[in-house]
C-alpha atoms as an extended CHARMM CRD file, in Angstrom:
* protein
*
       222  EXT
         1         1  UNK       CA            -10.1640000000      -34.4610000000        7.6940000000  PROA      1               0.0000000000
         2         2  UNK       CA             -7.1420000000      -34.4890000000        6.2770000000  PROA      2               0.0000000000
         3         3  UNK       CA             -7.9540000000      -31.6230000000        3.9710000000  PROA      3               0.0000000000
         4         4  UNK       CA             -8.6870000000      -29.4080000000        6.3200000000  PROA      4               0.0000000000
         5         5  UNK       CA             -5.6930000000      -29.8680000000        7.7260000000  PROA      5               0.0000000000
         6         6  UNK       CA             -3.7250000000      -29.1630000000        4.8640000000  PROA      6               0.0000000000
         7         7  UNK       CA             -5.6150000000      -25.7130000000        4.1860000000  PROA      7               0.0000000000
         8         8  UNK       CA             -5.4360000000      -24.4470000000        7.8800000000  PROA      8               0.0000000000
         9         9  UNK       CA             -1.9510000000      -25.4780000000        7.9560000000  PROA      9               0.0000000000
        10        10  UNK       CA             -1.4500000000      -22.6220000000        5.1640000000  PROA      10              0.0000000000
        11        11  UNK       CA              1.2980000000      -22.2830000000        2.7060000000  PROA      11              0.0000000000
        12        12  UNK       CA              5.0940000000      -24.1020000000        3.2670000000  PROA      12              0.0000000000
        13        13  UNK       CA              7.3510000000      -21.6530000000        3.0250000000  PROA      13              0.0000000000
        14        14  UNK       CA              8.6110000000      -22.5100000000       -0.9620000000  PROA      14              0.0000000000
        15        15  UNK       CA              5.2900000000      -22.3650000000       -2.2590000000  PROA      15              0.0000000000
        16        16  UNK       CA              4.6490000000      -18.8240000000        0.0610000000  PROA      16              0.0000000000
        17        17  UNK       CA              8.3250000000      -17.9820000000       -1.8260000000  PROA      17              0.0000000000
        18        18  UNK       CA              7.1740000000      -18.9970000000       -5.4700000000  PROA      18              0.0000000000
        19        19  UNK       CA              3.8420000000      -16.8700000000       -4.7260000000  PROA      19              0.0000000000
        20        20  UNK       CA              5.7930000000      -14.3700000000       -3.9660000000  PROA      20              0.0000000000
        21        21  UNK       CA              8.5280000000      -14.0140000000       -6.9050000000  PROA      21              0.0000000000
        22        22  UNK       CA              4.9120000000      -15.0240000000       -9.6650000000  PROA      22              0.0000000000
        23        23  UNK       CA              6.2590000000      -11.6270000000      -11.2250000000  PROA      23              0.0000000000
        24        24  UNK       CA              9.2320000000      -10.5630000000      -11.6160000000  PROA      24              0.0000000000
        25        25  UNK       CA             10.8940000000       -7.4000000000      -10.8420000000  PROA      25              0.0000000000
        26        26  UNK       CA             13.0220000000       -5.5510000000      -13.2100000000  PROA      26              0.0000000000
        27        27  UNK       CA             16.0580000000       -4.0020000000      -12.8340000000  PROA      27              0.0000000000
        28        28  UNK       CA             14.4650000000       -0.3770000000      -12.3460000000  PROA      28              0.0000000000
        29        29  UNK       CA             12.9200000000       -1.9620000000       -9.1130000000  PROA      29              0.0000000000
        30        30  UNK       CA             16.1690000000       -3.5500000000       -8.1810000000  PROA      30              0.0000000000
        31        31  UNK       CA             17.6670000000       -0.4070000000       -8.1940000000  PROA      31              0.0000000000
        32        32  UNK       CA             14.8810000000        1.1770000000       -5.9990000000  PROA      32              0.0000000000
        33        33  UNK       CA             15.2650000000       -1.8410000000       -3.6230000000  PROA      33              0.0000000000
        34        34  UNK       CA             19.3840000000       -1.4880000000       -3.1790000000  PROA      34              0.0000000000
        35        35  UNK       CA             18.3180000000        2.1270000000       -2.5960000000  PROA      35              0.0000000000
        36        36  UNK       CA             16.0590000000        1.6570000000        0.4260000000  PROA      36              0.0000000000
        37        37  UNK       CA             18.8040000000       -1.0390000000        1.7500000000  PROA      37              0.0000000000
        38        38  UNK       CA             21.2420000000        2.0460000000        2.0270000000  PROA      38              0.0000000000
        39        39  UNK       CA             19.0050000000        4.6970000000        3.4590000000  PROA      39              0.0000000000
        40        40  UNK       CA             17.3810000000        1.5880000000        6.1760000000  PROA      40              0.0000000000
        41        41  UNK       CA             13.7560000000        1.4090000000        3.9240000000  PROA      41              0.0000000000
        42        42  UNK       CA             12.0420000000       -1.3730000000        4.2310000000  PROA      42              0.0000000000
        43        43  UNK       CA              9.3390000000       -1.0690000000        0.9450000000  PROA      43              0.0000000000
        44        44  UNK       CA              6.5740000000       -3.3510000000        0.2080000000  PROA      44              0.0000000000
        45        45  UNK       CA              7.6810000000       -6.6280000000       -1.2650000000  PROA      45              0.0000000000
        46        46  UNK       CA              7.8440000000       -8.0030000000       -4.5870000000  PROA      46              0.0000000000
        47        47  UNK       CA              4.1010000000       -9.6900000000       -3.9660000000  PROA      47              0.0000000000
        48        48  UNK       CA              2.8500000000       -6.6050000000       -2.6630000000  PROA      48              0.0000000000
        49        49  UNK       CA              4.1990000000       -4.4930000000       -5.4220000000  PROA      49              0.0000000000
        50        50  UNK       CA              2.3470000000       -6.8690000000       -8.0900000000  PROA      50              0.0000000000
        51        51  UNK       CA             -0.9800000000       -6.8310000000       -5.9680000000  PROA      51              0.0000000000
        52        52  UNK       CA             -0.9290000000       -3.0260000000       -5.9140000000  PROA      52              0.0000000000
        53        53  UNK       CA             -0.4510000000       -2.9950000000       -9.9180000000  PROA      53              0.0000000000
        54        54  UNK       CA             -3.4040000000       -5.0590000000      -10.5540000000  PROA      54              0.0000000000
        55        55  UNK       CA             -5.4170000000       -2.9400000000       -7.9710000000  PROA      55              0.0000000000
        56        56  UNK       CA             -4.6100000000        0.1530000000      -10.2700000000  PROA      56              0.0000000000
        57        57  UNK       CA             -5.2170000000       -1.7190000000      -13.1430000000  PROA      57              0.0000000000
        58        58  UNK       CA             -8.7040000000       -3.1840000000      -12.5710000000  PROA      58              0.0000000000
        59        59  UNK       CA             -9.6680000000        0.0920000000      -11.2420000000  PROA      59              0.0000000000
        60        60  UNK       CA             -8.3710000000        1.8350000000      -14.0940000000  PROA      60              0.0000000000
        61        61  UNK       CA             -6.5630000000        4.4930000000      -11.5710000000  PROA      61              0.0000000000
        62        62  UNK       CA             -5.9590000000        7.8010000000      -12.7730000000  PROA      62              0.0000000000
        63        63  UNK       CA             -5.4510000000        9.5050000000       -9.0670000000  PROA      63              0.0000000000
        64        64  UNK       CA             -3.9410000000        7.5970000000       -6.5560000000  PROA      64              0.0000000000
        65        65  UNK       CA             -2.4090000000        9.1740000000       -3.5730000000  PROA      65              0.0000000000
        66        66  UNK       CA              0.8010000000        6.9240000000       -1.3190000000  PROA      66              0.0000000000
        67        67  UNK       CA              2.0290000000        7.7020000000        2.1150000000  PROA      67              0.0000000000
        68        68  UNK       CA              5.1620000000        6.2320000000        2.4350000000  PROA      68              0.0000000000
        69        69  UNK       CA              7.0200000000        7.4240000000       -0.7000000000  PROA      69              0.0000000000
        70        70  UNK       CA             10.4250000000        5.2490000000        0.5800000000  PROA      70              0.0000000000
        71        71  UNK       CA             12.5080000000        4.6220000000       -2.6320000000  PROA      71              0.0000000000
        72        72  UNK       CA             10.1290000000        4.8620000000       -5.1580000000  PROA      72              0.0000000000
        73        73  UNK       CA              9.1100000000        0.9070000000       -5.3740000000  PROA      73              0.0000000000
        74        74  UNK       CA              5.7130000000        0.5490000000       -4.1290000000  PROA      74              0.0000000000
        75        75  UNK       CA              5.1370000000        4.1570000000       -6.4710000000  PROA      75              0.0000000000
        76        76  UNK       CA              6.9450000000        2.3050000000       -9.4640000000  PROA      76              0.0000000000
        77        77  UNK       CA              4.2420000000       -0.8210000000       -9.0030000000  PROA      77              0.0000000000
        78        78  UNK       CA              1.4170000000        1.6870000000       -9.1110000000  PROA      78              0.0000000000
        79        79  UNK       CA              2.0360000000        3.7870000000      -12.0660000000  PROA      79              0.0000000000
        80        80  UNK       CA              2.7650000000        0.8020000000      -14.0250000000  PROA      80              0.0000000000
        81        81  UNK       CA             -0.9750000000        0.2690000000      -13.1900000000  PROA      81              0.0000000000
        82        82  UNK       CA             -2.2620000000        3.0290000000      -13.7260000000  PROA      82              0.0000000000
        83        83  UNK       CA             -3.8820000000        4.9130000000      -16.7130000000  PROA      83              0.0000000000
        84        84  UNK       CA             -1.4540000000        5.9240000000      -19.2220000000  PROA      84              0.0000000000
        85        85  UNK       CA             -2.4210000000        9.9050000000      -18.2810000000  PROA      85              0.0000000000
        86        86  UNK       CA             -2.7320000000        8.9160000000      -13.8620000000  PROA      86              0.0000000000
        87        87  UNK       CA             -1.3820000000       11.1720000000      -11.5340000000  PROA      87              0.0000000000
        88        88  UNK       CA              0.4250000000        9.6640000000       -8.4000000000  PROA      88              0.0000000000
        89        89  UNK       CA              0.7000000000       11.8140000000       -5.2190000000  PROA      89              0.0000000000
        90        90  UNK       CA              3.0910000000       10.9990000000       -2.4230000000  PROA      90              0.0000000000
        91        91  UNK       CA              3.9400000000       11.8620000000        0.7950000000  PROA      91              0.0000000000
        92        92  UNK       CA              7.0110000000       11.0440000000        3.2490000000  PROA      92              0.0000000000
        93        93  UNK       CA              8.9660000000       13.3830000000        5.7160000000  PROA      93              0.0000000000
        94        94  UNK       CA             11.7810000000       12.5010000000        4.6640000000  PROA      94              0.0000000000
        95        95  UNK       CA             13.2960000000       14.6180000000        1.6430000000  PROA      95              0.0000000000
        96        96  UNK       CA             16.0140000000       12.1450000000        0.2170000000  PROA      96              0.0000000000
        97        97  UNK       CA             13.8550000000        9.2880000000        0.8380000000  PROA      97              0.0000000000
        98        98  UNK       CA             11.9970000000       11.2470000000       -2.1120000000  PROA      98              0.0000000000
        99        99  UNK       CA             15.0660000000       12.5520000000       -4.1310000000  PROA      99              0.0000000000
       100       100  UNK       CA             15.7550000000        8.9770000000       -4.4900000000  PROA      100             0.0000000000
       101       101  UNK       CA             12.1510000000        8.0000000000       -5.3270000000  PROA      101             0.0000000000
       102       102  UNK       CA             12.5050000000       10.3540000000       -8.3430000000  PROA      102             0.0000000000
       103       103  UNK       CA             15.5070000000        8.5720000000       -9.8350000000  PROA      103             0.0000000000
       104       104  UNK       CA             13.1820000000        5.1020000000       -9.9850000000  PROA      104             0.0000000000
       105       105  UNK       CA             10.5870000000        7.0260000000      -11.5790000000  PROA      105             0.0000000000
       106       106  UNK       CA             12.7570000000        8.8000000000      -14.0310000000  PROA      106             0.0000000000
       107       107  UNK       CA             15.1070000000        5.3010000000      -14.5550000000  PROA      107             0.0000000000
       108       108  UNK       CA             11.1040000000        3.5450000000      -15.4590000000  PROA      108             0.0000000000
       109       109  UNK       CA             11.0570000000        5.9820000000      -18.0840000000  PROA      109             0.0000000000
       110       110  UNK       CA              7.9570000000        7.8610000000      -16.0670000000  PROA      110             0.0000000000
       111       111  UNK       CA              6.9590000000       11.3480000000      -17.0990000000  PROA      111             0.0000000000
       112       112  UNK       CA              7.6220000000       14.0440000000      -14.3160000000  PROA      112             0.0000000000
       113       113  UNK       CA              4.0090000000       15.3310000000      -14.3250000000  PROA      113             0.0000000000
       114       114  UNK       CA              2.9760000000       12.1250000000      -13.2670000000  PROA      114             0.0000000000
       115       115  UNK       CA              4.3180000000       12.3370000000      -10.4360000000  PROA      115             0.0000000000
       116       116  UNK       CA              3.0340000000       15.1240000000       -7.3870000000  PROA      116             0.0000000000
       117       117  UNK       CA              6.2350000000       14.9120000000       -4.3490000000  PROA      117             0.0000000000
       118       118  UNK       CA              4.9270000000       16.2250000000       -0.9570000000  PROA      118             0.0000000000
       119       119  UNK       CA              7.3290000000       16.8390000000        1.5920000000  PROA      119             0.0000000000
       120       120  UNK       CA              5.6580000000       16.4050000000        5.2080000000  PROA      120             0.0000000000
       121       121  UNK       CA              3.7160000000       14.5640000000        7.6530000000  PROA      121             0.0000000000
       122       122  UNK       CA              0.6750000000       12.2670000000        6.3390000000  PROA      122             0.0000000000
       123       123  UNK       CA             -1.8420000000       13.9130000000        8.9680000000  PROA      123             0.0000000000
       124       124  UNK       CA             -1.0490000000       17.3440000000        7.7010000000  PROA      124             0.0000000000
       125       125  UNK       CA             -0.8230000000       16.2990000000        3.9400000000  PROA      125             0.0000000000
       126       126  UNK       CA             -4.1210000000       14.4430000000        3.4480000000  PROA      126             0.0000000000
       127       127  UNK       CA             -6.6280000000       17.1680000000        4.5880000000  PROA      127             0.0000000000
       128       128  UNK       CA             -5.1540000000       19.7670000000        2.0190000000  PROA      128             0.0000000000
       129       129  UNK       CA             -6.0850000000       16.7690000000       -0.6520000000  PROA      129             0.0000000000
       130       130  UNK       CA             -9.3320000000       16.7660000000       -2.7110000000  PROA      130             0.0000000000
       131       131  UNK       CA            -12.4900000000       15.0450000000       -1.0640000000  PROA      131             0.0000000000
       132       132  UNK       CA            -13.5810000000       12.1510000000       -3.3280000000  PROA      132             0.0000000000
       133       133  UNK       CA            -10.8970000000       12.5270000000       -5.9370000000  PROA      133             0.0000000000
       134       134  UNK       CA             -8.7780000000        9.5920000000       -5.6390000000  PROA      134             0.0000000000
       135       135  UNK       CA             -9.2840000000        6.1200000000       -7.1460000000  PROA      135             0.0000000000
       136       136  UNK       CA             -6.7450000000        4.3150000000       -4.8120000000  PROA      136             0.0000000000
       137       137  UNK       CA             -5.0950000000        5.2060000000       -1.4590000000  PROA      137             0.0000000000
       138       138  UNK       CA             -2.0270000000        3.2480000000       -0.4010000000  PROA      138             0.0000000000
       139       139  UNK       CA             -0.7590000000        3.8030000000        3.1450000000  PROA      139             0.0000000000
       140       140  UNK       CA              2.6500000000        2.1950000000        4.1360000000  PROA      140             0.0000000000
       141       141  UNK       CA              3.4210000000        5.1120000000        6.6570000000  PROA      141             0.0000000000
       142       142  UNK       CA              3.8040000000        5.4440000000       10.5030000000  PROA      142             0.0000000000
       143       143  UNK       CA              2.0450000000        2.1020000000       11.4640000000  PROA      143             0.0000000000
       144       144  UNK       CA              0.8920000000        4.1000000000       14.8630000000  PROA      144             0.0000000000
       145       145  UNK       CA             -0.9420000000        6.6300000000       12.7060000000  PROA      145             0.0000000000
       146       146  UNK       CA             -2.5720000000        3.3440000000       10.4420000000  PROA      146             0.0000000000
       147       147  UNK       CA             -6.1450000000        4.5900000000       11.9950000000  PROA      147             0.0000000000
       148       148  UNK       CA             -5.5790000000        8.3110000000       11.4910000000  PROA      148             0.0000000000
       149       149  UNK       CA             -4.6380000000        7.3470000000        8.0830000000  PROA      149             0.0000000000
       150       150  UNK       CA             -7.9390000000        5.3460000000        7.2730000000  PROA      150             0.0000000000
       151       151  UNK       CA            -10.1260000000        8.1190000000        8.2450000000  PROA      151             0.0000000000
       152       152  UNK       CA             -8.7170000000        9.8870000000        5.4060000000  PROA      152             0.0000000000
       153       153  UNK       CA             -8.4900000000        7.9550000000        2.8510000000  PROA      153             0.0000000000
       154       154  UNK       CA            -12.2980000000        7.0990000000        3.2700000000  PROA      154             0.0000000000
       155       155  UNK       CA            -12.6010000000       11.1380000000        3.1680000000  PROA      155             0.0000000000
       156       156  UNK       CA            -10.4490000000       11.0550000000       -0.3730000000  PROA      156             0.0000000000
       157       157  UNK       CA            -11.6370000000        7.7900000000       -2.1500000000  PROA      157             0.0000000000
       158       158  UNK       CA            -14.4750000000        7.9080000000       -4.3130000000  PROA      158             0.0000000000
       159       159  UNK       CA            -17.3280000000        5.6580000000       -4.0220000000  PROA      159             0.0000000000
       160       160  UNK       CA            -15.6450000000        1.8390000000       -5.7810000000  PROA      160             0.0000000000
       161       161  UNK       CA            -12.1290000000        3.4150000000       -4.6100000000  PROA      161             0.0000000000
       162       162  UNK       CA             -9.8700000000        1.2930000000       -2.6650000000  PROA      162             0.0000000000
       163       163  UNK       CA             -7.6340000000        2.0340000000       -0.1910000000  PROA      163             0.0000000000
       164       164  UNK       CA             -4.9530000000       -0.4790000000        1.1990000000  PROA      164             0.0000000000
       165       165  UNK       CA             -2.4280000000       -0.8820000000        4.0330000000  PROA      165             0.0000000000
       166       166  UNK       CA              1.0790000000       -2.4270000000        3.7990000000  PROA      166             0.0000000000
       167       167  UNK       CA              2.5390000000       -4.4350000000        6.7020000000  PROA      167             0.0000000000
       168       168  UNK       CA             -1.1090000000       -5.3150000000        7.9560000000  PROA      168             0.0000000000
       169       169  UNK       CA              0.3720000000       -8.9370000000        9.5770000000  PROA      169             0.0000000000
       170       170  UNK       CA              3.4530000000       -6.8730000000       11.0070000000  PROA      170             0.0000000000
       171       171  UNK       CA              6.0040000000       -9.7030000000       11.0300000000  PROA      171             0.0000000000
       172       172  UNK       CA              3.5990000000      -12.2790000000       12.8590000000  PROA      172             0.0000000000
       173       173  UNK       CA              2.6360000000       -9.7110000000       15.7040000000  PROA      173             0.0000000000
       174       174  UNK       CA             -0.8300000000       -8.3330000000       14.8060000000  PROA      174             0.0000000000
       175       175  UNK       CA             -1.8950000000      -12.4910000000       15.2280000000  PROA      175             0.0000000000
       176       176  UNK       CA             -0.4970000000      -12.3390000000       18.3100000000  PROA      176             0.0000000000
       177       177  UNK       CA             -2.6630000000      -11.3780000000       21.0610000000  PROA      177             0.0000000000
       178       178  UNK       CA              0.2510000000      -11.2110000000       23.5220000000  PROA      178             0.0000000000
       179       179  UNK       CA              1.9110000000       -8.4510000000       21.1670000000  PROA      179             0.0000000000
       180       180  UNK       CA              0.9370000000       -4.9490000000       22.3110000000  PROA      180             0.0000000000
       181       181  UNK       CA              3.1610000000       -2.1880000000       21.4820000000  PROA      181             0.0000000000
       182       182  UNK       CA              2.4330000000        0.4520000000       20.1390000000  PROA      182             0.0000000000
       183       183  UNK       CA              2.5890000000       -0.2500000000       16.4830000000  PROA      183             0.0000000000
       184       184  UNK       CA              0.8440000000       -3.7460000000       16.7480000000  PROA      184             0.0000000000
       185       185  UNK       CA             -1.8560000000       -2.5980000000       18.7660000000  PROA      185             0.0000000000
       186       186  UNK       CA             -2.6190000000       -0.3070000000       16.0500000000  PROA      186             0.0000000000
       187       187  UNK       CA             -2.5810000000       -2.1530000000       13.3510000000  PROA      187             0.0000000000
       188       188  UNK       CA             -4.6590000000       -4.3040000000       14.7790000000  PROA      188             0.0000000000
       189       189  UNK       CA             -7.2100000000       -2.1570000000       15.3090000000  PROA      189             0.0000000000
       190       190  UNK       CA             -6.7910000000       -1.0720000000       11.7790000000  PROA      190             0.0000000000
       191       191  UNK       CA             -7.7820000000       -4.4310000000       10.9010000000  PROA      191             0.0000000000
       192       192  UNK       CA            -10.7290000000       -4.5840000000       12.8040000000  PROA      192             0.0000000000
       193       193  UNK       CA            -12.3500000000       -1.5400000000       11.8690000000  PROA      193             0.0000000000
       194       194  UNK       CA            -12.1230000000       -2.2790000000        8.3440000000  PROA      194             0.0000000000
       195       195  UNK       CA            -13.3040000000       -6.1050000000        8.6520000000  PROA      195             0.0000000000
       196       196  UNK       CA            -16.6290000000       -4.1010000000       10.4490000000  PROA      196             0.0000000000
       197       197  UNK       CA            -16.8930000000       -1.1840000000        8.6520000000  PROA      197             0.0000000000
       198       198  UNK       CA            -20.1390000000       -0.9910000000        6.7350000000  PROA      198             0.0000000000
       199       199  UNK       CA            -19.1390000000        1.0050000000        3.5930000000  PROA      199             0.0000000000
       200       200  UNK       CA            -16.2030000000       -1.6790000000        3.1040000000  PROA      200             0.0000000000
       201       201  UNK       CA            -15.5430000000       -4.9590000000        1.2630000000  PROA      201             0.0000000000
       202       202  UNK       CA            -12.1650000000       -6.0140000000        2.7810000000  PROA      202             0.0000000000
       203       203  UNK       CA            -10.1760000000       -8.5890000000        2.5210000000  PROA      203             0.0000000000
       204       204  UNK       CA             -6.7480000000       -9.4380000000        4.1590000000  PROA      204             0.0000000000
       205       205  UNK       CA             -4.0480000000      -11.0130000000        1.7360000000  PROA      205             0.0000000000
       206       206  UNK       CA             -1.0770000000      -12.6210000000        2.8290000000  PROA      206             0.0000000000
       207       207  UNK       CA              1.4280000000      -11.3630000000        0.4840000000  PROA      207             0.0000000000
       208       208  UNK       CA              4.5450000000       -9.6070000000        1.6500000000  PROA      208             0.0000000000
       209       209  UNK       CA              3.9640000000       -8.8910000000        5.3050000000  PROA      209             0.0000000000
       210       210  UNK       CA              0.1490000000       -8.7300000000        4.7400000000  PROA      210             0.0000000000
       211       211  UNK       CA             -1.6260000000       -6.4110000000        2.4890000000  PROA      211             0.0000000000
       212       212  UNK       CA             -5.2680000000       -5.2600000000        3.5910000000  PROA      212             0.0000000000
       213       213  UNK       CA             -7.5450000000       -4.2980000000        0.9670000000  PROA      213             0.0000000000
       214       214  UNK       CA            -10.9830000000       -2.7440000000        1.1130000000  PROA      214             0.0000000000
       215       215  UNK       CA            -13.5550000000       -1.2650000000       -1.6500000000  PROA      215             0.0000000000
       216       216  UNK       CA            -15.5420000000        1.7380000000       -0.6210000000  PROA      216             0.0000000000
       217       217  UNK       CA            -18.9460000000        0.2950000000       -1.6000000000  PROA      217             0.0000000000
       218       218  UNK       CA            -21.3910000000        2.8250000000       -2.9840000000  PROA      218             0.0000000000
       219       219  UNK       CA            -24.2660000000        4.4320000000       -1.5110000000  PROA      219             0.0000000000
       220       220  UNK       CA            -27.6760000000        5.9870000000       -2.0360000000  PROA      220             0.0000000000
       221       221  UNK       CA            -26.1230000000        9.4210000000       -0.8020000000  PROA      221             0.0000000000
       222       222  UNK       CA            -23.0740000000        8.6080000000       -3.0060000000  PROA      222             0.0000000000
């Protein structure tokens, strides 16, 4: 049928664009972005960024932790979803990527003890954090690591926390069945797990370069 055709065809690419811009950025997050341009960051786009506010929002997050501070953009989204009084921690190895995360945060008017900076590795971070403590975990890290990384942030969500994963389409690869670097293979088996997992209700959305979503569903035990 015709309409079917039209809805596996997907989006065209002005309608994926208008999606995309729905809300606007400011020019705090303008800022952030001509920040990661110069230092080679590549942060979650402007669909992304709105997704992850309303995920702190309808949760009503008030401990969220990030790997992948970059510039401070996907970190700006959150907050601005967050409870008034929420606490964002996040990692990134890299020091100035962080020193320039700061000035977004401190340009959107944030207060500083909202904000928790780690220096270091994600895998070395994470099991120092509190088990069941966080509302959200957002991981837009070492894709190879994307596994490692989910393991974790089961370990740190509590149960009805979410925890999501940035470049889950990887430009077009993780489709791709021919693609199998490093990166893409691990993504994609990111993807699966969750999809089969049985404490999650995911769901893939193709904002950005792909944002994957799950809810930790609750438990007897829990």
């Amino acid at each position: 049928m015709r309409t079917e055709e039209a809805t596996i065809s997907g989006l065209k690419p002005a309608s994926w664009a208008y999606a995309e811009e729905f809300v606007t950025e400011d020019e705090v997050l303008a800022n952030a972005r001509a920040r990661a341009q110069e230092v080679g960051v590549a942060p979650i786009g402007p669909g992304g960024g709105a997704a992850l506010r309303f995920l702190a929002a309808i949760t009503e997050a008030r401990a969220v932790v990030e790997i992948g501070t970059g510039t401070g953009v996907s970190g700006v989204w959150l907050l601005r979803g967050m409870r008034p009084d929420g606490v964002l921690t996040t990692v990134d190895t890299e020091g100035e990527h962080q020193r320039l995360a700061k000035e977004a945060f401190t340009e959107a008017g944030i207060p500083s003890q909202r904000v928790r900076l780690i220096p270091g590795r994600a895998l070395e971070v994470l099991p120092r954090l509190t088990d069941g403590h966080y509302d959200l975990v957002f991981a837009d890290g070492d894709k190879e690591e994307y596994p490692a990384y989910l393991d974790e942030a089961l370990r740190l969500v509590k149960p009805g926390g979410i925890v999501a994963f940035d470049n889950a389409l990887w430009h077009d690869r993780v489709a791709d069945p021919a693609q199998r670097d490093g990166e893409t293979v691990a993504i994609r088996e990111l993807v699966r797990t969750v999809a089969e997992h049985d404490r999650l209700v995911p769901v893939l959305l193709p904002v950005g370069d792909g944002l994957l979503v799950a809810k930790k569903v609750w438990t007897p035990e829990t």
